[in-house]
MARBA-3410 file (N, C-alpha, C, O; in Angstrom, 1 decimal):
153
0.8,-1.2,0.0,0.0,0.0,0.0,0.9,1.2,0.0,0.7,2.3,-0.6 ~ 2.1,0.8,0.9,2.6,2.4,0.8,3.4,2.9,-0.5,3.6,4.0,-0.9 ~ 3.8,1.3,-1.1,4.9,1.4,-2.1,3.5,2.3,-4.0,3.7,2.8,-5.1 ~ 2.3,2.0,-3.2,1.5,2.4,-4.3,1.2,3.8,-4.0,0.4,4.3,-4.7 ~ 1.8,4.3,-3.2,0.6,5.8,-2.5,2.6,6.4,-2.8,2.6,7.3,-3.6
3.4,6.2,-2.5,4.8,6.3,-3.3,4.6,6.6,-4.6,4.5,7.8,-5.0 ~ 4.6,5.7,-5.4,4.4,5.5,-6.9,3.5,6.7,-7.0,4.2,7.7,-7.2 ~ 2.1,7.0,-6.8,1.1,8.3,-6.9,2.1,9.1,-6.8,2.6,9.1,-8.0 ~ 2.9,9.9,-6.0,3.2,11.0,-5.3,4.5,11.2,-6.4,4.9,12.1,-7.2 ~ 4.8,10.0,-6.2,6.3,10.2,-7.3,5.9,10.7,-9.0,6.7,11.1,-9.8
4.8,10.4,-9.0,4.4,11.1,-10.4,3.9,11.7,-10.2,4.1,12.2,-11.3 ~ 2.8,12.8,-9.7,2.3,13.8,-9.5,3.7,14.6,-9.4,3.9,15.6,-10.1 ~ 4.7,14.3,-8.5,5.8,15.3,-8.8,6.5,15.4,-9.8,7.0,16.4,-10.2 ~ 6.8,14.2,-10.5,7.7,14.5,-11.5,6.5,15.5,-12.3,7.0,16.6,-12.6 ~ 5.1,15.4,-12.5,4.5,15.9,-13.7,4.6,17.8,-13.1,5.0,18.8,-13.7
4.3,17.7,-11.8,4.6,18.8,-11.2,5.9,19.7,-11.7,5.8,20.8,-12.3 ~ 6.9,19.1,-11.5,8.3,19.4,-11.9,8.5,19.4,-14.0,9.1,20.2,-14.7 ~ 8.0,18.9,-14.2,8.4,18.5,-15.7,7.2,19.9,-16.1,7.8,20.7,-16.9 ~ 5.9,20.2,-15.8,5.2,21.3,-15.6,5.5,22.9,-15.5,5.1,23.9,-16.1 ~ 6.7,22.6,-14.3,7.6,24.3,-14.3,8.5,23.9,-14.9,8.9,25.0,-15.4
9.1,23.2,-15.3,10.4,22.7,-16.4,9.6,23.5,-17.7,10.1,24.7,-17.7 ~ 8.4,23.2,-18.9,8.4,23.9,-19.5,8.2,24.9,-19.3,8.6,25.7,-20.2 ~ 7.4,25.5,-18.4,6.8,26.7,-18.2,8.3,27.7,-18.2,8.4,28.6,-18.9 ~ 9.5,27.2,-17.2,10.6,28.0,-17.3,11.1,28.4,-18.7,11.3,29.5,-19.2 ~ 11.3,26.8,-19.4,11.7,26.7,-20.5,10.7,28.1,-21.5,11.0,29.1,-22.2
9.7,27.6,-21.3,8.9,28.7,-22.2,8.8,29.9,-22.1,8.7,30.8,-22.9 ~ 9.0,30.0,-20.6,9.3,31.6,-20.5,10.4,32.5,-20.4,10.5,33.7,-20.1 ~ 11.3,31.4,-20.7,12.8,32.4,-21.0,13.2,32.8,-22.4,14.0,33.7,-22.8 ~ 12.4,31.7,-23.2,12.6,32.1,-24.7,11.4,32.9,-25.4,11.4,33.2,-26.6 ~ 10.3,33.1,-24.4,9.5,34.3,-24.6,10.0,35.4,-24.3,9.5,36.3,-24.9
11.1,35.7,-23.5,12.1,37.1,-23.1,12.9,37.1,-23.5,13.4,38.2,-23.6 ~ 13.4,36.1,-24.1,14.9,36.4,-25.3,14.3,37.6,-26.0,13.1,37.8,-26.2 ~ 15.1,38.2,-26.3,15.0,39.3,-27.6,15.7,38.7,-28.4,16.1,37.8,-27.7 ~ 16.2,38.5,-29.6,16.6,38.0,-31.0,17.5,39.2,-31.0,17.3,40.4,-31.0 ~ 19.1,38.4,-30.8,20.1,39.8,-30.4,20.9,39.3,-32.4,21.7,38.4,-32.6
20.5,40.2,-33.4,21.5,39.5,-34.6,22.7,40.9,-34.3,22.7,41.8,-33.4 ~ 23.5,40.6,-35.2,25.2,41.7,-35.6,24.5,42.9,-36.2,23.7,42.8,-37.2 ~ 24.8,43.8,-35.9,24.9,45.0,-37.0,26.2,45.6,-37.0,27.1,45.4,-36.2 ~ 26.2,46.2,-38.0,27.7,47.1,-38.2,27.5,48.6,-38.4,26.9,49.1,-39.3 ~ 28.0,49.2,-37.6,27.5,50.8,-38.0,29.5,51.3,-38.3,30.6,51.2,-37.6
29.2,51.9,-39.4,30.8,52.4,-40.0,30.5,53.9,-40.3,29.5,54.5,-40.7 ~ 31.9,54.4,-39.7,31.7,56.1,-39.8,33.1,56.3,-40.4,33.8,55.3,-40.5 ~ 33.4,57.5,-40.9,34.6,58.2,-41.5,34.9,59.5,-40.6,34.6,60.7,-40.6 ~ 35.9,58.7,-39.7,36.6,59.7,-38.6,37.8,59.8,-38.4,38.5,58.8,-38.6 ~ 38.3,61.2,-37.9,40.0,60.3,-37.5,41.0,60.1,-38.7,42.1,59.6,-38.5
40.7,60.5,-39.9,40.9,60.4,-41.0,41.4,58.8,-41.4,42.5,58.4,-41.7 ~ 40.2,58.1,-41.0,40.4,56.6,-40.9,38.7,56.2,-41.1,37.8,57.0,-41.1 ~ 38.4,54.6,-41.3,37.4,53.8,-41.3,36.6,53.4,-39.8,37.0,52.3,-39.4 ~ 35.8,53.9,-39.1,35.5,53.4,-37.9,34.4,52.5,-38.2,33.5,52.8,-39.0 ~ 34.7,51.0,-37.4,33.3,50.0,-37.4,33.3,49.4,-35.8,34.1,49.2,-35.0
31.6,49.5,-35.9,31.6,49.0,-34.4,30.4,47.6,-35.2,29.3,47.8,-35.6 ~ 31.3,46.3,-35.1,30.2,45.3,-34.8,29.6,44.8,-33.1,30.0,44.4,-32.1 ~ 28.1,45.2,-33.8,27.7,44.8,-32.1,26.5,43.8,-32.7,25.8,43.7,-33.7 ~ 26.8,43.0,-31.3,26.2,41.7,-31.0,24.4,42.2,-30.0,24.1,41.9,-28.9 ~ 23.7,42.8,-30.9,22.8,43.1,-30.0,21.0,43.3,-30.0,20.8,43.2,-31.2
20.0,43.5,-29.5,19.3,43.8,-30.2,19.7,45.4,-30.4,20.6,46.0,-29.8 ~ 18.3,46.1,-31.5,18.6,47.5,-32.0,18.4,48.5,-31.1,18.9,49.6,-31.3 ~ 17.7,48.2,-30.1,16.6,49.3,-29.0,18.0,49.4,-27.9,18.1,50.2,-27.0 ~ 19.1,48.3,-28.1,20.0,49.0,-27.1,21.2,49.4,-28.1,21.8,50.4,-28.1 ~ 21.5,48.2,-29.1,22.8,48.5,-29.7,23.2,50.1,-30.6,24.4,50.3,-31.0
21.8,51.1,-30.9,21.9,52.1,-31.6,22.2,53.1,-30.6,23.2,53.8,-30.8 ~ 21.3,53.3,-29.2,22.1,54.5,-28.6,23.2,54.2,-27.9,23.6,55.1,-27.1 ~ 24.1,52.6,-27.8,24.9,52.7,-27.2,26.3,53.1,-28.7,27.3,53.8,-28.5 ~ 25.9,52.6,-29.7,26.9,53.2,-30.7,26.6,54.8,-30.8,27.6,55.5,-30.9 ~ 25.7,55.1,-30.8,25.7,56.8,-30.8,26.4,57.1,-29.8,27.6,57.4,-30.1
26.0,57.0,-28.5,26.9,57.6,-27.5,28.4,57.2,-27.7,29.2,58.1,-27.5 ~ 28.8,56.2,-27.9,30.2,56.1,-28.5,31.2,56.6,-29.7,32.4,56.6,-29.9 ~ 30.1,57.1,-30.2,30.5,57.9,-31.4,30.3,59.0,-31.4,30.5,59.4,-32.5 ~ 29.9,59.8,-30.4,29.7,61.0,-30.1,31.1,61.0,-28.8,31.8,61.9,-28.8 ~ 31.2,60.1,-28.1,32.4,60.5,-27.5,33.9,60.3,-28.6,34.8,61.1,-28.5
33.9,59.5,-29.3,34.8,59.6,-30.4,35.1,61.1,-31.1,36.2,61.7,-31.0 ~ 33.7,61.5,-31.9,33.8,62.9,-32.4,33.8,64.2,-31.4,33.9,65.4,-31.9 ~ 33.5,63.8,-29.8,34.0,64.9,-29.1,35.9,64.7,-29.1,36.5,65.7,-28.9 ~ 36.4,63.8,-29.2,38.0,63.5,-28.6,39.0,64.0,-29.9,40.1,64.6,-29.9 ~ 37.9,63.5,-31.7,38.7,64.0,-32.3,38.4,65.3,-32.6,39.2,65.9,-33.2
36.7,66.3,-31.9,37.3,67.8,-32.4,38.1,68.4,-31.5,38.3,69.6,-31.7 ~ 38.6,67.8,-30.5,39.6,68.4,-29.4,41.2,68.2,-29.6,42.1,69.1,-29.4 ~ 41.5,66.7,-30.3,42.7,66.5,-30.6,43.0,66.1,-32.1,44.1,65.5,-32.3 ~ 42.2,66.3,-32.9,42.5,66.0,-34.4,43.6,67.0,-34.9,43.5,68.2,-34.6 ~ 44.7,66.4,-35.7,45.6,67.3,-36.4,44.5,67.3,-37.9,44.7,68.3,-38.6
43.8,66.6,-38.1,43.1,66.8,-39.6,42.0,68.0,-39.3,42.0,68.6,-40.4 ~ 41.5,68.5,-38.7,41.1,69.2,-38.6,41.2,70.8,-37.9,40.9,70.9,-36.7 ~ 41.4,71.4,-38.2,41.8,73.2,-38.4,41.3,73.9,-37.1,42.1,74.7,-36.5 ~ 40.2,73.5,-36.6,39.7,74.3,-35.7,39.7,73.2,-34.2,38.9,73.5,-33.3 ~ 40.7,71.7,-34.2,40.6,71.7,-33.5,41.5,72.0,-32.1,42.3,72.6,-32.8
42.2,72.2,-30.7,42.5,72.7,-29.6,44.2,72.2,-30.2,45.1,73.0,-29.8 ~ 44.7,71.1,-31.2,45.5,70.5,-31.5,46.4,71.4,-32.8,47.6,71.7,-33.2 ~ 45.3,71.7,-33.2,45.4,72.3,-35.1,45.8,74.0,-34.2,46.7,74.7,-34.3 ~ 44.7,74.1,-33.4,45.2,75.3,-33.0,46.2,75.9,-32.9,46.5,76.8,-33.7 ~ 47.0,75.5,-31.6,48.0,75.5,-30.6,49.2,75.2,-31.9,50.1,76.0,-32.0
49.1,74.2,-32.7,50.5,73.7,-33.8,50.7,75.2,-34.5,51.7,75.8,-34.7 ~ 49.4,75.7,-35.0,49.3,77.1,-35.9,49.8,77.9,-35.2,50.5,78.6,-35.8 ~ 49.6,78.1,-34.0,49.6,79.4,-33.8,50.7,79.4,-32.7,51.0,80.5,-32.3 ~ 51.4,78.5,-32.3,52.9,78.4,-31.9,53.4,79.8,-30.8,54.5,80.4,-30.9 ~ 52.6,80.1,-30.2,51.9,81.0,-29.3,51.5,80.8,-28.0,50.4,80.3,-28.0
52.0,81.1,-26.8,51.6,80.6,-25.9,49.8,81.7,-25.5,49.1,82.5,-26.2 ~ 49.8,81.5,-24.5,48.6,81.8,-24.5,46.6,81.0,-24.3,45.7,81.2,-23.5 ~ 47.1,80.1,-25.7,45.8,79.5,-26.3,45.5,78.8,-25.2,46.4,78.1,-24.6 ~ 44.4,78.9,-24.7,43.7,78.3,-23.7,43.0,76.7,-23.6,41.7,76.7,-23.5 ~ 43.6,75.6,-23.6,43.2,74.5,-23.2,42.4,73.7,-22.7,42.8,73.9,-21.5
41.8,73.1,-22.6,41.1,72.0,-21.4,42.0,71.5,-20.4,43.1,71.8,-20.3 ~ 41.4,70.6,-19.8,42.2,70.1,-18.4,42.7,69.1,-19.0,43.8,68.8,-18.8 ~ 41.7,68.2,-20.0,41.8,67.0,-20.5,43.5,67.3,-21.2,44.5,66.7,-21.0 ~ 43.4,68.1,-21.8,44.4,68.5,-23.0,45.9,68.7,-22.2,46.9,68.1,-22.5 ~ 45.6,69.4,-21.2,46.9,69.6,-20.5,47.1,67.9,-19.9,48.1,67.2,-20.3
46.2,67.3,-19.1,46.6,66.2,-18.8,47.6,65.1,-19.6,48.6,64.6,-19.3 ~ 46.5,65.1,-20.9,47.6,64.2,-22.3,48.8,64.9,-22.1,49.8,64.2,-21.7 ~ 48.9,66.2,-22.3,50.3,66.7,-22.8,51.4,66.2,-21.3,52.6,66.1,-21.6 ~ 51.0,66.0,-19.9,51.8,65.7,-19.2,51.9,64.1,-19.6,52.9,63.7,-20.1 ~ 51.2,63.4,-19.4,51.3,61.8,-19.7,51.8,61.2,-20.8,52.1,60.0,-21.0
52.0,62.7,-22.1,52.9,62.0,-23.3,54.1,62.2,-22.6,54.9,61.3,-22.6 ~ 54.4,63.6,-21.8,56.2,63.9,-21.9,56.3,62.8,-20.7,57.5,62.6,-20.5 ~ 55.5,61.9,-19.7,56.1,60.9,-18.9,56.4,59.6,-20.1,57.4,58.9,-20.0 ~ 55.7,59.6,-20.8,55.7,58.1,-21.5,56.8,58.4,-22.4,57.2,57.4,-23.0 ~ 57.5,59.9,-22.8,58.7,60.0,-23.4,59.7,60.0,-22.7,60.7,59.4,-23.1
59.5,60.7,-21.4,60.5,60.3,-20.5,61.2,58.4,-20.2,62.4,58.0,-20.1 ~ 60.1,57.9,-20.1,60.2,56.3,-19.6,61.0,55.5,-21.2,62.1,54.9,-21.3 ~ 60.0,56.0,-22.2,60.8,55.1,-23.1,62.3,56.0,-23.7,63.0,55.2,-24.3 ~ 62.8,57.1,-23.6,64.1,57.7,-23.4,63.6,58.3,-25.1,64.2,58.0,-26.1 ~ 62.4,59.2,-25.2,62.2,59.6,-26.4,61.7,59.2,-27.5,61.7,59.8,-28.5
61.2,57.7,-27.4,60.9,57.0,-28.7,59.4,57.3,-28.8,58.9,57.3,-29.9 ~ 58.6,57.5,-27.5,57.2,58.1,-27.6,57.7,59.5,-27.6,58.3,59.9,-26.6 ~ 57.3,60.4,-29.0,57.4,61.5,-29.0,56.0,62.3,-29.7,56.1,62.3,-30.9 ~ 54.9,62.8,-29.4,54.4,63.8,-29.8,54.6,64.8,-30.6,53.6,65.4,-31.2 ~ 55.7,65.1,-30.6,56.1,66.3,-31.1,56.6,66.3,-32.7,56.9,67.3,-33.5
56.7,64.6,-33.0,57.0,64.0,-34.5,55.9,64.4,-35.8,56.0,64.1,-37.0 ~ 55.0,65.0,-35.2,54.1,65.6,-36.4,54.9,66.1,-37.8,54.9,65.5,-38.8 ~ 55.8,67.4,-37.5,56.0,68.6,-38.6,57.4,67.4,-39.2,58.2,67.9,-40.1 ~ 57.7,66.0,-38.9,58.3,65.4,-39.2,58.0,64.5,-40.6,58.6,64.3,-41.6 ~ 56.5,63.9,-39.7,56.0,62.4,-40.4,55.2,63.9,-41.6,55.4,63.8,-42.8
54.4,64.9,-41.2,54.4,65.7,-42.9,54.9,66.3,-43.8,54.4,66.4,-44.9 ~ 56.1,66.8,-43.3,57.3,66.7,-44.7,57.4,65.3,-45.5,57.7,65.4,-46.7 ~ 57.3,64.0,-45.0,57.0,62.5,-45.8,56.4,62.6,-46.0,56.4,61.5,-46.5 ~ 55.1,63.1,-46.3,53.9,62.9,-46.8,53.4,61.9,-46.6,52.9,61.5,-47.7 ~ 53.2,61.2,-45.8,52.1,60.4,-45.1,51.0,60.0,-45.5,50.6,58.9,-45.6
50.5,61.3,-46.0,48.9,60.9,-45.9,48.5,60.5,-47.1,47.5,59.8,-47.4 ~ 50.0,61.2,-48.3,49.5,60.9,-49.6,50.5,59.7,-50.0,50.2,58.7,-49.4 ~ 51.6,59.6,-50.9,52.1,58.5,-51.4,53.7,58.7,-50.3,54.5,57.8,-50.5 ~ 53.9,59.2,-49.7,55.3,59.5,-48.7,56.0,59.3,-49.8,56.0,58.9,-51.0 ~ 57.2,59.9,-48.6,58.6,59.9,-49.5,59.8,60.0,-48.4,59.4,59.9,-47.2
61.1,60.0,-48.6,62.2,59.9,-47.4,62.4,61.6,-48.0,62.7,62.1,-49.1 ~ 62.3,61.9,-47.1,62.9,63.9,-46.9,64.0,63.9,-46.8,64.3,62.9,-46.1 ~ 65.0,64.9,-47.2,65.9,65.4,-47.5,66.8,65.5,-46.0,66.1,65.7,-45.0 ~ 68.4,65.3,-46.0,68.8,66.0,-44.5,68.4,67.4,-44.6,67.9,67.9,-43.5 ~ 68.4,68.0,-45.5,68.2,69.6,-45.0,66.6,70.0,-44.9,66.2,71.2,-44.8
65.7,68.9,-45.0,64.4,69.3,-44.8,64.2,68.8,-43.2,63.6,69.5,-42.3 ~ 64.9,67.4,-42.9,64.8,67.1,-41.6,65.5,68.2,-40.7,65.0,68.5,-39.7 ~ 66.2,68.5,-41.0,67.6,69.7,-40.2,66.6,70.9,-39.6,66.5,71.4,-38.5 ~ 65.8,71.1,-41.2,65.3,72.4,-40.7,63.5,72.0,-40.0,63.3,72.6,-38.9 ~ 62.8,71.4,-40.3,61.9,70.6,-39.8,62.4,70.4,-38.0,61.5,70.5,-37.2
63.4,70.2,-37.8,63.8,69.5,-36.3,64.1,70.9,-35.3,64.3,70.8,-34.1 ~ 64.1,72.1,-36.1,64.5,73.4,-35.6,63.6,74.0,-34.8,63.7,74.7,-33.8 ~ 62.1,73.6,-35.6,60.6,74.5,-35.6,60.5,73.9,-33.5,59.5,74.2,-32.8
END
């Protein structure tokens, strides 16, 4: 008698259990969201930027905007391609004076430590260098007397 009133109980639970088994099962892939890849590609930086994200759209679009909005705040602050920015400034106008961010002074201390450590091989200051090679377009090796006078400025 008892091994029968066992047997009852032992399947009422399993069916019990096997019952929130699918219910779990069902209700976790009723909350999935369907996360596919997208690629959002911008022209910044005088370069290709791609962000593949693994996500759905309702999060993966304002988390790429806000990322790319902090991108295009950093390069209109420190872009040499661009004219008006705190970088293009300061190189033009070779002038003390021009008033900075905090951010801007910070970099400028943390490059001359990182030139200090590596004994000059991190240099900042290699810009009016790498554009006499022309870099951007087909380069070339510059002259000693363009380096000579280039290394003066």
């Amino acid at each position: 008698m008892r091994t029968k009133n066992y047997h009852k109980i032992m399947k009422k639970l399993i069916a019990i259990l096997f019952f929130f088994f699918v219910l779990v099962i069902f209700s976790l892939s009723y909350m999935t969201v369907k996360k596919q890849k997208n690629t959002y590609t911008y022209y910044t930086m005088g370069t290709i930027l791609s962000f593949d994200v693994i996500a759905d759209e309702k999060i993966a679009v304002p988390a790429v905007s806000k990322a790319y909005s902090e991108i295009q705040r950093i390069n209109d602050e420190f872009s040499n391609y661009s004219e008006s920015s705190s970088v293009s400034i300061l190189n033009n106008s070779g002038k003390k004076g021009h008033v900075v961010s905090n951010e801007f002074i910070s970099i400028l201390e943390r490059s001359r430590e990182m030139s200090k450590i590596t004994n000059g091989l991190f240099d900042i200051t290699v810009s009016p260098l790498v554009k006499i090679g022309g870099y951007r377009h087909k380069g070339r090796v510059p002259s000693d007397t363009e380096i000579n006078f280039t290394m003066q400025l």
